[in-house]
DSSP file (Angstrom, degrees, kcal/mol; ACC not computed):
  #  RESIDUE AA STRUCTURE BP1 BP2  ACC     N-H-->O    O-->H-N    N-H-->O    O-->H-N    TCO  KAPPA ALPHA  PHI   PSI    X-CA   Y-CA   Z-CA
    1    1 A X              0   0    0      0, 0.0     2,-0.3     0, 0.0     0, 0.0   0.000 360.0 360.0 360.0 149.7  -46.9  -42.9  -64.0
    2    2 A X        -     0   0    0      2,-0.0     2,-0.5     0, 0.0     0, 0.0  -0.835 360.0-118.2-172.0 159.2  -44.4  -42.8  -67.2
    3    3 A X        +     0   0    0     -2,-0.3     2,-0.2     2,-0.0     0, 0.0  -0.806  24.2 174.7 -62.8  73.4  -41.5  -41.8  -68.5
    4    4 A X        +     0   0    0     -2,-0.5     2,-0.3     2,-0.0    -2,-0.0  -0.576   7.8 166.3 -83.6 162.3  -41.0  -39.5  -71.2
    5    5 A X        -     0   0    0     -2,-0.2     2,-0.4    46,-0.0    -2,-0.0  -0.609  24.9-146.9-171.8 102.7  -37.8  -38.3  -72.3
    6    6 A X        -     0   0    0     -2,-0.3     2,-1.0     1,-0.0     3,-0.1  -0.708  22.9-141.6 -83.0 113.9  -36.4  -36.4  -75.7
    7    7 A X        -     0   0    0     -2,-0.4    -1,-0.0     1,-0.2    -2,-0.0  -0.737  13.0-157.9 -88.4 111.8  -33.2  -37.4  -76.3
    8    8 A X  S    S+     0   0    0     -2,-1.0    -1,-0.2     8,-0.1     2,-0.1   0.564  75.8  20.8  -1.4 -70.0  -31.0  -34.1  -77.7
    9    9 A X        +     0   0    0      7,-0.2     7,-0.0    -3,-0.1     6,-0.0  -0.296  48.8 178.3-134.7 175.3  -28.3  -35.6  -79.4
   10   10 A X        +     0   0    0     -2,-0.1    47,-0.7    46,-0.1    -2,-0.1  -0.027  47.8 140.8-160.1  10.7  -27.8  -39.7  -81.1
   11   11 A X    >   -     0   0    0      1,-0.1     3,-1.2    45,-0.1    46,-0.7  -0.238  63.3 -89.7 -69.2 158.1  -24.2  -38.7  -82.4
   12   12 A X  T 3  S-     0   0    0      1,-0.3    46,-0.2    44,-0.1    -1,-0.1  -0.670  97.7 -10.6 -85.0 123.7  -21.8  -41.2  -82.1
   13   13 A X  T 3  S+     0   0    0     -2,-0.7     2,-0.3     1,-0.2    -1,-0.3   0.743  98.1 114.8  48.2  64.2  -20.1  -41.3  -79.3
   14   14 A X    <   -     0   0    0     -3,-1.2     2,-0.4    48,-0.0    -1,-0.2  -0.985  36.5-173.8-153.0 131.6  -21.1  -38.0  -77.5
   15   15 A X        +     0   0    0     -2,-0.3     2,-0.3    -3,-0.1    34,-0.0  -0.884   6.2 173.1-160.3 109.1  -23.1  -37.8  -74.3
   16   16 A X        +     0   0    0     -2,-0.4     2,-0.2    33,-0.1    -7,-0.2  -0.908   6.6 153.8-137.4 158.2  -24.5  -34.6  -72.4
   17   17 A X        -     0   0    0     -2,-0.3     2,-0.4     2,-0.0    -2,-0.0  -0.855  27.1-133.7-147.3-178.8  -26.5  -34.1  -69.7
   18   18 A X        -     0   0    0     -2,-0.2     2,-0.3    27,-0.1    53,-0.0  -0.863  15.5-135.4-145.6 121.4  -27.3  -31.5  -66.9
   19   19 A X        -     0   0    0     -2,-0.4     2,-0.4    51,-0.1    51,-0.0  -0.537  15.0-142.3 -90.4 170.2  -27.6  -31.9  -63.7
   20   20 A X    >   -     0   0    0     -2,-0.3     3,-1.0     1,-0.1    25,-0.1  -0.848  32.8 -91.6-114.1 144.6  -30.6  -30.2  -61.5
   21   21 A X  T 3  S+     0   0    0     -2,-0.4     3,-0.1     1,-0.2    -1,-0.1  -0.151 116.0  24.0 -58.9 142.7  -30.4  -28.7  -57.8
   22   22 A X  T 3  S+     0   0    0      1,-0.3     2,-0.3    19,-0.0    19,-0.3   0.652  83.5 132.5  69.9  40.4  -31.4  -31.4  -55.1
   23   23 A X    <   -     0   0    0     -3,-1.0     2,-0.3    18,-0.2    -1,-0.3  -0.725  39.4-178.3 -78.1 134.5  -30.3  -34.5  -57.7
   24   24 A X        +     0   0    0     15,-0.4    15,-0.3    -2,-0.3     2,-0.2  -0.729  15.2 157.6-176.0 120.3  -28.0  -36.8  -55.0
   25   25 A X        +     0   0    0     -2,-0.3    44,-1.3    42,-0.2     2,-0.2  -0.706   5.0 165.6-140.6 169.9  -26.2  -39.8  -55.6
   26   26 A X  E     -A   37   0A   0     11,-1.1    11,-2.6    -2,-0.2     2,-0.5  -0.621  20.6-143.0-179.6 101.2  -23.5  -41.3  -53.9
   27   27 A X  E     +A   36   0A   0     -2,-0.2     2,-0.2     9,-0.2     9,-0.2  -0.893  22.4 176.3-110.0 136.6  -21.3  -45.3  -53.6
   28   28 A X  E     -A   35   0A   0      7,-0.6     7,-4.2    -2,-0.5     2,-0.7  -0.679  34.4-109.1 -93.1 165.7  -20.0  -46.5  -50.7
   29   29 A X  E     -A   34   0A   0      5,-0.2     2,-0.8    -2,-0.2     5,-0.2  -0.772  25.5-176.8 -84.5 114.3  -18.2  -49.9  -49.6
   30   30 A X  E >  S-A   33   0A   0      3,-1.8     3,-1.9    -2,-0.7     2,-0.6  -0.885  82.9 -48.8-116.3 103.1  -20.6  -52.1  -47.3
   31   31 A X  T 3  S-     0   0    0     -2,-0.8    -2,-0.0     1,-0.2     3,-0.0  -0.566 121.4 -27.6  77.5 -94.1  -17.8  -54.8  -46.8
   32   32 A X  T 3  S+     0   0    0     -2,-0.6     2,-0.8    -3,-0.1    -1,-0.2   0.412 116.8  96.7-120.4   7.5  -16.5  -55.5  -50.7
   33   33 A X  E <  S-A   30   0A   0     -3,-1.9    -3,-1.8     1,-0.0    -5,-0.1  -0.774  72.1-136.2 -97.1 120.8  -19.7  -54.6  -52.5
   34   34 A X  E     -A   29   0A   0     -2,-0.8     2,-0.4    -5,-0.2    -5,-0.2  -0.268  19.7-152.7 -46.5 144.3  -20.0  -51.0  -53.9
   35   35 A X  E     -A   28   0A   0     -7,-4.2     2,-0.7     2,-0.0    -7,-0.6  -0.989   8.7-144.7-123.9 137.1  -23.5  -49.8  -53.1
   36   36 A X  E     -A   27   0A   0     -2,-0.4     2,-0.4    -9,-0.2    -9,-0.2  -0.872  17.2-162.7-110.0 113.3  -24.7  -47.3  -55.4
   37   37 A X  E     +A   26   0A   0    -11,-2.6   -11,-1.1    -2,-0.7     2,-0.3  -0.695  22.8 165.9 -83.8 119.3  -27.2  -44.5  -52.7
   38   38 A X        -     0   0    0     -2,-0.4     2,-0.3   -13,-0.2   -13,-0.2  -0.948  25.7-154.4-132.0 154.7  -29.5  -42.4  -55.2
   39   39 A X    >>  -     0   0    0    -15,-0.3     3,-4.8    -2,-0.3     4,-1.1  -0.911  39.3 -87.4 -99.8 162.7  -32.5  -40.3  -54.2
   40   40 A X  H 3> S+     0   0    0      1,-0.3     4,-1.2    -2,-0.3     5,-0.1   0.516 127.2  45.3 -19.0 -87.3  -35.7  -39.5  -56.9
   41   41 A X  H 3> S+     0   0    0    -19,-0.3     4,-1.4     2,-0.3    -1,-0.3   0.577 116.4  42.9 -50.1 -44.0  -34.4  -36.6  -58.5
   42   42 A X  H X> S+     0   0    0     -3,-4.8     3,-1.5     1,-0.3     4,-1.1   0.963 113.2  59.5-102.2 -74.6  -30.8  -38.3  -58.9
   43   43 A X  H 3X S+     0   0    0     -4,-1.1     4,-1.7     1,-0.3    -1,-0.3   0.540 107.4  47.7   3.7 -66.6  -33.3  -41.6  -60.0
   44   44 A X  H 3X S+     0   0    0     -4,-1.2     4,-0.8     1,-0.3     3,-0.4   0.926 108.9  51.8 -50.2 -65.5  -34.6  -39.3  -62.7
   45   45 A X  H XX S+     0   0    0     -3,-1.5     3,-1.7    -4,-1.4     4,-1.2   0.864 104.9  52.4 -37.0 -56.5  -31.1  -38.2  -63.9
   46   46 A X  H 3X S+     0   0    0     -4,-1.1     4,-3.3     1,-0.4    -1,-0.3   0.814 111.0  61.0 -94.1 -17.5  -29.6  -41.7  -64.3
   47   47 A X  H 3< S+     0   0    0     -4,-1.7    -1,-0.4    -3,-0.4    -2,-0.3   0.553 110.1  31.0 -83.5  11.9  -32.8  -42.4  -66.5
   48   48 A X  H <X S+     0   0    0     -3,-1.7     4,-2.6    -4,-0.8    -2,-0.2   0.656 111.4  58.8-114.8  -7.9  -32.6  -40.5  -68.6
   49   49 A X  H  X S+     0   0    0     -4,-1.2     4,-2.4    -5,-0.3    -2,-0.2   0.886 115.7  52.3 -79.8 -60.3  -28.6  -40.3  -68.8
   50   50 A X  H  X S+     0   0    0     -4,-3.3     4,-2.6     1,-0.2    -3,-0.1   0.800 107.0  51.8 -64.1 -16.7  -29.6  -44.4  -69.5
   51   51 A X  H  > S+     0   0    0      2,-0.2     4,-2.7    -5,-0.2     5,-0.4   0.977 112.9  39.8 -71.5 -60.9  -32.0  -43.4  -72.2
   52   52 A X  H  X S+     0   0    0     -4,-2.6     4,-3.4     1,-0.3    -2,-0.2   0.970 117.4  48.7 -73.9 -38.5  -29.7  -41.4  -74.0
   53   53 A X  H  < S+     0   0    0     -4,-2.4     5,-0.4     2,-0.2    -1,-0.3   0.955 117.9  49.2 -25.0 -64.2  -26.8  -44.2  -73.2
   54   54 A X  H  < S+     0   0    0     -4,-2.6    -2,-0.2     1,-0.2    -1,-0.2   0.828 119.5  31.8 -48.6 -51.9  -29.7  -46.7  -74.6
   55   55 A X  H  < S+     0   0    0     -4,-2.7    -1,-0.2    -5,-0.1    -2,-0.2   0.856 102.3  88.6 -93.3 -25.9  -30.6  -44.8  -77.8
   56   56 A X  S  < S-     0   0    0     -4,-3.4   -44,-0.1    -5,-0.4   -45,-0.1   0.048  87.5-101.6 -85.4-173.2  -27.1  -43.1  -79.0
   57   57 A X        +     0   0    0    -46,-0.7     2,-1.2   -47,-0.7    -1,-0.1  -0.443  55.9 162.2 -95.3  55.6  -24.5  -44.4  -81.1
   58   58 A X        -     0   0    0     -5,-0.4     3,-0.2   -46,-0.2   -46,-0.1  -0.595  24.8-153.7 -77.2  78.0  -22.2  -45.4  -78.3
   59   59 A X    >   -     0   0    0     -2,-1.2     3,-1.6     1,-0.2    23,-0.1  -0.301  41.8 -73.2 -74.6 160.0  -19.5  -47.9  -79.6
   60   60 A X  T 3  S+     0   0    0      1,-0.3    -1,-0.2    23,-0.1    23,-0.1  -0.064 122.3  32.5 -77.9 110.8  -17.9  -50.3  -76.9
   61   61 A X  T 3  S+     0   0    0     21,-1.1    -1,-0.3     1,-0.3    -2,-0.1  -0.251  79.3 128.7 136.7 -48.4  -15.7  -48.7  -74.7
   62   62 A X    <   +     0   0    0     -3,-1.6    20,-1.8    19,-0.1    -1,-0.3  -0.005  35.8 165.5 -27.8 125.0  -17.5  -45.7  -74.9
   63   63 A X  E     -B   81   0B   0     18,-0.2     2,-0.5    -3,-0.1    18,-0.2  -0.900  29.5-138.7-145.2-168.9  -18.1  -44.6  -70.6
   64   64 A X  E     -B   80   0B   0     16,-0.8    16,-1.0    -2,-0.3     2,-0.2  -0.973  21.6-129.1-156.1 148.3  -19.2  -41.3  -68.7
   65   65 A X        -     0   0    0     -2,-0.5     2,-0.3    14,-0.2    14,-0.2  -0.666  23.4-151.3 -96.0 155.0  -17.4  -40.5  -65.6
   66   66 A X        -     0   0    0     12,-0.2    11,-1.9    -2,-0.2     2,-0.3  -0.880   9.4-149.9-142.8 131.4  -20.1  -39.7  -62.2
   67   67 A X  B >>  -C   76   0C   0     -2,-0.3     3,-2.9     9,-0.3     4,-1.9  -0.882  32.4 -71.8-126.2 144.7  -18.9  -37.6  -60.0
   68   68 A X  G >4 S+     0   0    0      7,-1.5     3,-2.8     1,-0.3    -1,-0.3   0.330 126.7  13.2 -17.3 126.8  -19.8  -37.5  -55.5
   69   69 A X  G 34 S-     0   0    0    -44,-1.3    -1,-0.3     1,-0.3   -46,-0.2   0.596 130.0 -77.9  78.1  -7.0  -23.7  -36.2  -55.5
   70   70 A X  G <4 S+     0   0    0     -3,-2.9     2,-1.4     1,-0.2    -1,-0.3   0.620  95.3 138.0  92.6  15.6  -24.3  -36.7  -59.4
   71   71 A X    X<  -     0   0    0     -3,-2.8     3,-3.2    -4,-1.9    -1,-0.2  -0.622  53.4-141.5-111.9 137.8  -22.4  -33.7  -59.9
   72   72 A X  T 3  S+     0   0    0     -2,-1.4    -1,-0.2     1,-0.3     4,-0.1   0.509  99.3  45.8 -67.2   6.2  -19.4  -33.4  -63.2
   73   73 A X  T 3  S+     0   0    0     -5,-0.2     2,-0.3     2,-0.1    -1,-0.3   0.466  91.0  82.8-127.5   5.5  -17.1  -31.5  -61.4
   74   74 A X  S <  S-     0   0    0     -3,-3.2    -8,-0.1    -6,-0.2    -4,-0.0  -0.753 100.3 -76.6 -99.1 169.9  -16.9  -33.2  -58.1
   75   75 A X        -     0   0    0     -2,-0.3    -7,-1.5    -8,-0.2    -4,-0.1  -0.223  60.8 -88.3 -61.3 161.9  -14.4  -36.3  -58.2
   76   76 A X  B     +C   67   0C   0     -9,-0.3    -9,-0.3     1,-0.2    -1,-0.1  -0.131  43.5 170.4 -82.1 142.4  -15.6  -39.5  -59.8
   77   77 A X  S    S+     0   0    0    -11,-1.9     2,-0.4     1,-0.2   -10,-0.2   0.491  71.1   9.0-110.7 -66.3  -17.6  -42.2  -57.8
   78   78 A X        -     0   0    0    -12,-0.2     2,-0.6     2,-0.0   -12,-0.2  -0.889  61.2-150.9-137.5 144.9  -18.7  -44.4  -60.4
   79   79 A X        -     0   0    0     -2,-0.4     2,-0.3   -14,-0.2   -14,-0.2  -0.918   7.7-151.1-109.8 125.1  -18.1  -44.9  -64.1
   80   80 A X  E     -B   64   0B   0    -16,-1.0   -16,-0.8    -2,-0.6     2,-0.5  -0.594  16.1-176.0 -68.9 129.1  -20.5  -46.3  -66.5
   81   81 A X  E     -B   63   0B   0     -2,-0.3   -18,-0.2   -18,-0.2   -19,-0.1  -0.902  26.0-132.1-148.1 118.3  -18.6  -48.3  -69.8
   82   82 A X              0   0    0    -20,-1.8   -21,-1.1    -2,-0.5   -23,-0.0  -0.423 360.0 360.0 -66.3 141.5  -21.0  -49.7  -72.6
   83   83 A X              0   0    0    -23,-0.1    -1,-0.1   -22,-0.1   -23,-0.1   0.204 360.0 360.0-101.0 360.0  -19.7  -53.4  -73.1
């Protein structure tokens, strides 16, 4: 298997992605640890969403909001923030 991925954009501090139909992602509490629930598709998504994280010019501070199911307009689960 591997991983290709073109990333779009490298601008500094600027982020897009898209999500795709049956992508599904999800954290719950199991006592005081978040647990972060992903299936493949949504797998795929947060690599390449890391790729582009990975490769852009994304100074410290920079984050991207995730929203219930991997989708940007339902409310935020989890946030990613470059250290």
């Amino acid at each position: 298997m591997r991983f290709v991925h073109e990333v779009d954009s490298l601008e500094p501090n600027t982020i897009t992605y898209e999500t795709e139909p049956g992508q599904a992602g999800g954290v719950e509490l199991d006592g005081a640890v978040p647990v972060f629930y992903v299936n493949q598709k949504g797998c795929q998504f947060l690599a390449k969403l890391f790729a582009q994280l990975a490769l852009g010019q994304c100074s410290r501070g920079f984050h991207v909001h995730l929203g219930e199911g991997l989708d940007p307009e339902a409310p935020e689960v989890v946030r990613i923030v470059i250290e």
